[in-house]
C-alpha positions, 0 to 999 in steps of 0.5 A: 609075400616076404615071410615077416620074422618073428619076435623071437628072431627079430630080437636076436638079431639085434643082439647079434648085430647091435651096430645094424639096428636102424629098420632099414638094416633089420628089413634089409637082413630078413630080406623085406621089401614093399608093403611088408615094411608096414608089418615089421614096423608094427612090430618093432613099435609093439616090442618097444611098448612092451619094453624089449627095445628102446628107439633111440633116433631110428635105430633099435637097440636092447635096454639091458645093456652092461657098462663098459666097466662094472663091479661084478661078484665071482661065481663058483668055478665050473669043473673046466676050471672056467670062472664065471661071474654075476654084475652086481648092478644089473638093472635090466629087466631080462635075464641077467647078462652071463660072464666069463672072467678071462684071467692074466698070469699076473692076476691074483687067484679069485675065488667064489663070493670074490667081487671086483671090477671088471672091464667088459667087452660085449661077445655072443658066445654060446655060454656067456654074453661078455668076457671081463678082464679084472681091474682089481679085486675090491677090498683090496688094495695092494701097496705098489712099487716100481724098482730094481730086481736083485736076485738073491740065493731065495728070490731077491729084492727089490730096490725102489726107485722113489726118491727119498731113502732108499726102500727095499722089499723082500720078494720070495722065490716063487713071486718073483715072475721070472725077473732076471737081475737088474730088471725094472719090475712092477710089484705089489705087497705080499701078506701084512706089513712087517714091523721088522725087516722088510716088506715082501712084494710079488713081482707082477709085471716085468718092465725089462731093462730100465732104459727100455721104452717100456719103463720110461713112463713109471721113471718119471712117474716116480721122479717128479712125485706123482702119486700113482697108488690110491690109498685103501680109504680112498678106493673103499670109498669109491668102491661104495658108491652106487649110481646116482638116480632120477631124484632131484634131476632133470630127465635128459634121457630122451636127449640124444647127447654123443660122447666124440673122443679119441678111438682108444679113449676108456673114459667119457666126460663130456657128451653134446647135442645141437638143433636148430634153435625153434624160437622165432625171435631166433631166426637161424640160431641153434641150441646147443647141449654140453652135459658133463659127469656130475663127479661132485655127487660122488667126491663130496667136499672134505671126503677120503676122494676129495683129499686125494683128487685135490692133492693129484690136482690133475690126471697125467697122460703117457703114451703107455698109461693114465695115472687118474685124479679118481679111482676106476670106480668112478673115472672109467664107470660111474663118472664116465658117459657110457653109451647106452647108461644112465649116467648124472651129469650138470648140462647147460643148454646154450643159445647162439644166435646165426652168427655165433653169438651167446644170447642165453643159457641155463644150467640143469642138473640132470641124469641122461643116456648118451645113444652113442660113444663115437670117436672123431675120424668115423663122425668126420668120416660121416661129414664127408660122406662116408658114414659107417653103420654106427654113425649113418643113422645119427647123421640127420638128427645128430651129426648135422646139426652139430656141424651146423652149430659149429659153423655159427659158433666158427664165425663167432671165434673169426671175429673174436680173433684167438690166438692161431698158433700152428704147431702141430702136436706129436703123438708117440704109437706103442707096439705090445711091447711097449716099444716105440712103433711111430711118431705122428703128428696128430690130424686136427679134424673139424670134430676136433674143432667142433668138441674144442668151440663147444667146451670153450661155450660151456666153460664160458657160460660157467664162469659167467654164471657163477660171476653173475651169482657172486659164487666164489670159483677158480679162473682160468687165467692167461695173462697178456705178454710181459713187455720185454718178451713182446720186444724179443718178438717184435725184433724176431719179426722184424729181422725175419722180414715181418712186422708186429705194431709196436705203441697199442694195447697188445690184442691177439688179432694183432698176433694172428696177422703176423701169424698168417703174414709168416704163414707158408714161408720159411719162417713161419715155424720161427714166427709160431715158436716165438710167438709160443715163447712170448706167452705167459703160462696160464694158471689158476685163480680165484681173481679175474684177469682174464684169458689172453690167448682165448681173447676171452674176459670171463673163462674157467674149467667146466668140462673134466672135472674126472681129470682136474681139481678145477672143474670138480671147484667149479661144479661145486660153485654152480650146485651151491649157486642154485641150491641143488644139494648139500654136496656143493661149494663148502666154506672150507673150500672157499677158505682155501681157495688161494691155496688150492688155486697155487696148488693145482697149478703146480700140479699142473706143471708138474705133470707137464714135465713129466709128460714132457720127459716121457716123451724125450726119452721115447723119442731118444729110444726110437732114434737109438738104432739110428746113429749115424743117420742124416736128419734135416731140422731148424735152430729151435734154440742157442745157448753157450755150450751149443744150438738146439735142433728139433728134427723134422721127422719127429719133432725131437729136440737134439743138442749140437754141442759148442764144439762141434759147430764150425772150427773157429770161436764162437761169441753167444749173444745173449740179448740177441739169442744168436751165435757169432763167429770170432773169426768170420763174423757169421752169424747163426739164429734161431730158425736157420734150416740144417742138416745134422748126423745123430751122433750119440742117443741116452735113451735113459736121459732122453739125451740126443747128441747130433753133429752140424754137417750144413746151414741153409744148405751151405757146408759148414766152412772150414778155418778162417775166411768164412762166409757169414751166414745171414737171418736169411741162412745165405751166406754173404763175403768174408768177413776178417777177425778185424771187422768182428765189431761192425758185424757184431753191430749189424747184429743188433739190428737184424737178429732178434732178441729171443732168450731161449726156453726149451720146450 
């Protein structure tokens, strides 16, 4: 007979192994075969009775588990100098966790009684059971500054880059972190605010040189006015929230509902579950769960977070950073959905029928405990049948029947016939360094399409129910094309051997098959940008004009109300609709909604921007050390002083300059959005395939020169007698200075109409 474990050795090796802790891994690992898998199923059984596991769908793991992010209290330092510390929100019923601070050479000295937040990464060590990296020390928050070290006799100063007048703050000579001079540095204030002379800061993190990789995030952070420092109000508030309880909630706790995120993601907003619909009038249906962090318990209407949060409107993303709506306290803890955490959350459970369509749904205001925190490759890994041990025992109950409801809610989207744009979506890589390792285009997996279908439903379901309540809340709208940008694209089409309706009311289903006409052929990436360039910008409302490119009526944002002021309204709307709590819609966020509505889509855009001017500059700096080289690309724009090419190694967009496009005059059709040659009568437009030489890179700017080698293969001619380059790239006989106006004509008819935007 197999020696059966003990409890004792049986509970540690799930603490060692918590990816292992399905009863076939702990068999497997003791070496159990047979009958004895009777015995240790018992005593799993009696172990959770009493209360030191928790089954969670076949798997066995440990109640007392930290959250990721945490607020802890210093200990005294050992005589090794080692700091230790006690997490202050321990609701475990075991002994209390031990951890060990492991500090940075920019942190602050901490000392004992000092409490601050932590992010807490789980070892099983022999003296400690998780090692914290601080955050910040609560209670304090430091102003910050981002700007120019100039080194001085005793230490130096540093000159802000912020917009407005010029600010300088002092920086002693032991706080300077090594800056050299001319450096970006990070720094923070040191001791009180003078009223005379300036403030002194301590450098804590050197950027390098301003043009560098590294510092191209905080440039445009502080260029385009996004406030990246909370106010000490705002971070005393939320450092004094706690965890919301049971009361006045639904328990979802025995709901396995997963969070899906990217694999580096630190904050979870949304969680899901799915099964087959038991109802029999619902034969082949599914029900589907969306639970998202109930962030409103925490940023009440008119507090010193909800000011803040509405004037960040949004968080903004970088390759390098998140400037967040919220503070730590609540974006990366208590609002986020932690596997294995009590956590609040407004869920709505969600009735589709076999064919996808939403027959009913309700919404709760619950406290669950997400079993898992699962990243999309490793789920679509399982799909397709190469589960890891994290994902493998969730896959009957859990992954399946998402995938299953996915499929449903596919056939629905089919017939509801969405915009269907291709255009794939860059994603920079970091080194440590900060300096730029790739540029990839991201996968778009199915788990990617399954969280999109689901967040869509849940959104849908929101503005349905706050409309049918008669509760104010902000729209997400996106209204049909103007007119005259359809016509641009009905020409575009037309020139590129394709066709678009003209003399119907414009649905995207009509969109969608000149999409799939042009899909595959060489100009499909013309069809995809202008179809994107024909599009109004969607906004927010508090009138219903519907969402276009969703080909929905009713749509708001439900699903992150941890990064957008929207989603945060909408909560609101649906606690004040049913009475949940005095923490909903209040009169004055009514009132002001018109302006809220203006004002989060301006913040919107403004992150946009900036986003955008982060990512020229990264691509310019990883393009510096190759000028010189040949790229291949398409025309992506024509203007007057010269043609826009995106690359397609990376997606960059460089600017050939009028002067260095063929050698004879060339006329810029605006209303054609072409180029014409004066002399030869050719003809160049938007989306001609073309090799280019990088001739000059501004990685401070995001500037990226090229030089014009060929068109569609074809060298660029030289002097007169040229041929003409066609929409089809082929260049046809000469064309004399003479004939400039018959060419011009044919023009008209055969290239489109596209005024440029540069993306």
């Amino acid at each position: 007979m197999t020696r059966i474990p003990s409890r004792d050795e049986i509970l540690e090796w799930i603490s060692a192994h918590p990816t292992l802790t399905a009863k076939r891994d702990i068999a497997k690992a003791f070496g159990i075969k047979g009958a004895d898998r009777i015995e240790l199923k018992r005593i799993l059984r009696q172990l959770e009775a009493e209360g030191h596991l928790e089954k969670r769908h076949k798997t066995y793991r440990d109640p007392d588990r930290l959250p990721p992010v945490s607020v802890l209290q210093i200990k005294e330092p050992t005589p090794d100098g080692d700091l230790f510390a006690r997490p202050l929100e321990w609701h475990g019923e075991g002994v209390e966790p031990t951890i060990l601070v492991i500090p940075r050479a920019s942190d602050p000295a901490l000392g004992e009684g000092d409490r601050i937040l932590g992010r807490l990464t789980l070892v099983h060590a022999e003296d400690h059971n998780y090692e914290a990296r601080l955050i910040r020390r609560i209670g304090t928050n430091p102003a910050k500054v981002v700007g120019i070290f100039r080194k001085g006799a005793e230490g130096g100063r540093i000159v802000a880059i912020d917009k407005g007048p010029a600010k300088e703050w002092s920086v002693a000579e032991g706080a300077t972190g090594g800056a050299k001079d001319g450096e970006l540095v990070e720094a923070e204030q040191a001791g009180p605010k003078n009223r005379l002379g300036l403030a002194k800061a301590r450098i804590v993190a050197r950027l390098g040189d301003p043009s560098a990789p590294r510092a191209v995030s905080l440039i445009a952070i502080h260029q385009h006015g996004i406030p990246d420092d909370f106010p000490d109000d705002v971070v005393a508030e939320a450092d004094s929230m706690k965890p919301a309880g049971l009361s006045g909630r639904e328990d979802l706790r025995d709901l396995p509902l997963i969070t899906i995120d990217p694999a580096d993601a630190r904050d979870h907003d949304d969680a899901c579950y799915a099964h087959a619909d038991d109802d029999p009038k619902n034969a082949g249906g599914h029900v589907i769960w969306v639970a998202i962090a109930d962030v409103a318990h925490y940023v009440r209407p008119g507090s010193a977070l909800d000011r803040e949060a509405r004037k960040r409107g949004n968080s903004s993303y970088f390759p390098d950073r998140v400037v967040p709506m919220l503070p730590d306290r609540l974006s990366g803890d208590l609002c986020s959905l932690h596997e294995g955490v009590p956590r609040a959350c407004i869920a709505v459970r969600m009735q589709i029928d076999d064919d996808g369509n939403k027959i009913g749904h309700r919404f709760v205001r619950g406290l669950m405990r997400s079993p898992a925190s699962l990243n999309y490759r490793e789920v679509q890994e399982g799909m397709d049948g190469a589960p890891n041990d994290k994902v493998a025992p969730l896959m009957e109950d859990v992954i399946k029947p998402l995938y299953a409801a996915y499929h449903a809610l596919r056939r629905a989207r089919d017939r509801r016939q969405p915009l269907d744009l291709d255009l794939p979506e860059r994603k920079i890589i970091l080194d440590d360094d900060g300096q730029v390792q790739s540029v990839n285009f991201s996968e778009r997996l199915d788990a990617h399409r399954l969280i999109e279908e689901f967040m869509i439903l849940a959104n849908v379901a929101a503005a349905e129910t706050l409309k049918a309540k008669r509760t104010p809340l902000l729209f997400r709208v996106h209204e049909e094309p103007p007119p005259e940008k359809l016509d641009s694209l009905r020409e575009t089409a037309q020139s590129a051997g394709f066709n678009l309706a003209k003399g119907q009311v414009l649905k995207t289903a009509h969109l969608n098959r000149l999409l799939h006409d042009a899909a595959g052929s060489d100009e499909a990436e013309l069809i995809n940008i202008s179809t994107l360039r024909s599009m109004t910008q969607a906004y927010y409302s508090p009138e219903n004009f519907g969402h276009f490119g969703l080909a929905l009526q009713n749509y708001a944002h439900f699903t992150s109300p941890i990064r957008r002021y929207s989603d945060l309204i909408v909560h609101r709307g649906l606690i004040k609709s049913h009475d949940w709590g005095k923490d909903g819609l209040s009169p004055e966020d009514i009132d002001k909604l018109d302006t809220t509505a203006q004002h989060i889509s301006d913040t919107e855009r403004r992150s946009m921007m900036a986003e955008r001017d982060t990512t020229d500059r990264y691509l310019a700096a990883y393009l510096a050390d190759r000028i010189g080289a040949e790229f291949t690309g398409k025309i992506s724009g024509i203007a007057k002083f010269g043609l826009f090419v995106r690359l397609d190694e990376t997606g960059a967009d460089g600017l050939v300059p009028m002067s260095a496009v063929g050698n004879e005059y060339f006329h810029f059709d605006r209303d054609n959005g072409t180029l014409m040659g004066a002399d030869s009568g050719r003809i160049i437009s938007l989306g001609l395939r073309v090799t280019v030489r990088l001739s000059d890179v501004t990685p401070v700017t995001g500037g990226i020169g090229l030089e014009l080698l060929d068109i569609e293969g074809e060298a660029l001619p030289k002097g007169r007698g040229a041929p003409r380059f066609n929409r089809s790239g082929k260049s046809g006989k000469g064309s004399p200075k003479r004939k400039l106006a018959r060419a011009k004509k044919k023009a008209s008819k055969t290239t489109a109409k596209v005024k440029r935007t540069r993306r």
